[in-house]
N, C-alpha and C positions, 0 to 999 in steps of 0.2 A: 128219786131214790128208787131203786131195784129192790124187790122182794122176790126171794126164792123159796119156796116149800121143798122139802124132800121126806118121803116117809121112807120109816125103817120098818122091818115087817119081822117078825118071827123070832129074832135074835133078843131073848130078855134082857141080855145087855146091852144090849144098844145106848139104853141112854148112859149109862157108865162108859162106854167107848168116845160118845159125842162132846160129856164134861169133859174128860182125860183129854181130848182135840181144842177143845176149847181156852183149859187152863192152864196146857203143859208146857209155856214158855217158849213152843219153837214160835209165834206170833206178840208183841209186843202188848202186854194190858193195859202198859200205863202211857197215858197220857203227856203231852209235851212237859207239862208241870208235876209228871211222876206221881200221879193219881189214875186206879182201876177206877173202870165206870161197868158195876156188876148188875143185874136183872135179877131178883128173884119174884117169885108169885106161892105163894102157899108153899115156900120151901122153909125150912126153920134147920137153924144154924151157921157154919161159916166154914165146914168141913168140906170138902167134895166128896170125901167116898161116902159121905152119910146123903149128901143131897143123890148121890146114886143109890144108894140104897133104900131112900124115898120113892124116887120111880120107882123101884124095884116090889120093893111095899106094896104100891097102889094097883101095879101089873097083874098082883098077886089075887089079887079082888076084883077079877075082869069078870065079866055077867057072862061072856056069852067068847066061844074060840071058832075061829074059821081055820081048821086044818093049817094052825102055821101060820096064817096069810092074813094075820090079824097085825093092826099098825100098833109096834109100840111107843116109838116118837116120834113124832117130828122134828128135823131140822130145818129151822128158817133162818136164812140171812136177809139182813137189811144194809144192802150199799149205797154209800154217797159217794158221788161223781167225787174224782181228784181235785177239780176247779172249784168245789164247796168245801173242801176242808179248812180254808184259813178263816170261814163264817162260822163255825161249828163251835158250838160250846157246850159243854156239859150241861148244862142248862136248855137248851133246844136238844140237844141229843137226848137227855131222858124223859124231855118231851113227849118227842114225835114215837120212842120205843115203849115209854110205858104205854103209850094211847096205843100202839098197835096190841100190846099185851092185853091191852083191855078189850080192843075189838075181836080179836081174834081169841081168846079163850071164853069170853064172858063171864071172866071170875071163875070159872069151874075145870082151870087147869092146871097142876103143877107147872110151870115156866123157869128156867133158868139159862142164864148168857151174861153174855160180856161184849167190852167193843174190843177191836183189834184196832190200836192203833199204830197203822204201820208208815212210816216216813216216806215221803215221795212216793206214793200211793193212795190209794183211797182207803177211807176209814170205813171199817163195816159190824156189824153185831151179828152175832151168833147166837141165836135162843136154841135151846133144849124146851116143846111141848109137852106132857104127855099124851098118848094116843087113847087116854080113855078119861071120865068127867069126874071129878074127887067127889062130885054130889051121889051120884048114881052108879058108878062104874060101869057106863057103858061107851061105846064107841065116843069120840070127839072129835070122828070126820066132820068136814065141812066140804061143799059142793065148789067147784072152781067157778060156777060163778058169784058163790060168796065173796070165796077168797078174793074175786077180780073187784068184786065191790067194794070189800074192805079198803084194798090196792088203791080204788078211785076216792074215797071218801078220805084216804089217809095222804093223799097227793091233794085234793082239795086243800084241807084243812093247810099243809104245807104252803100251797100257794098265797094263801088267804093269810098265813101269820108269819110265815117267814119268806116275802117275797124274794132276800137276797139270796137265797139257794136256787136260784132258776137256774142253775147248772145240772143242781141233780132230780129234774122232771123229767119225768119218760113219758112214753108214752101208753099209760096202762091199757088193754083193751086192743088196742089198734095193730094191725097185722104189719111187719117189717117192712119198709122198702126194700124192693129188688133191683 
């Protein structure tokens, strides 16, 4: 599986731009058998504009501003190879995305996503971070070699419990052939 990070910087709405990307039907939510498969973490309700105005809330409560340049979300994607999606169940999918919500926020993040399930493609989740800790309000960077750890520990775990997705192992850490 492929993990991407992108941070958003400066734009308070950011994470209301990344829900409205995430929910607004140009990508498919539901599932072969016409069930969302939704992420929340510390978010309360079932509204989008309110879970954006949640981020917005918490933004509101930052400790400390770097001229602008301060992250207000994150977006992460989690992709699985095309040749794994006929093994993929709701069941392993909110597996492997809650345990990444857990490793990657440590419980002290707003999170919210969906999966995109798109046909004769590969299936991917889209999380919304926040860029600062619901305990403290301060920053919720983490270092790329966290992140690469997370990456390795959450590709373990995959190997180790769901051997029949060996289509969607990458290779975390390791420099592209040329």
């Amino acid at each position: 599986m492929i993990i991407k990070s992108i941070s958003h910087t400066g734009n308070k709405k950011a994470a209301r731009k990344l829900i409205k990307y995430i929910f607004d039907g140009r990508k498919p939510l539901e599932d072969p058998k016409g069930q969302k498969l939704i992420f929340k973490q510390h978010i309360r309700g079932y509204v989008r504009e309110k879970w954006a105005k949640q981020f917005e809330d918490l933004e509101a409560n930052r400790k400390s501003q770097y001229a602008n340049k301060s992250v207000v979300a994150y977006h992460e994607v989690i992709s699985f190879s095309d040749l794994s999606t006929k093994y993929l169940t709701r069941a392993i999918i909110k597996d492997l995305i809650q345990r990444y919500i857990k490793m990657r926020s440590n419980g002290q993040m707003l999170c919210v996503g969906a999966m995109h399930f798109e046909k004769n493609k590969n299936w991917h989740a889209h999380l919304v971070f926040s860029g600062i800790r619901t305990t403290n309000y301060k920053s919720a960077r983490i270092s790329k070699s966290r992140l690469a750890d997370i990456k390795s520990q959450l590709q373990a775990y995959q190997i180790q419990t769901y051997t029949f997705l060996e289509d969607s192992v990458v290779r975390h850490g390791l420099k592209k052939k040329s």
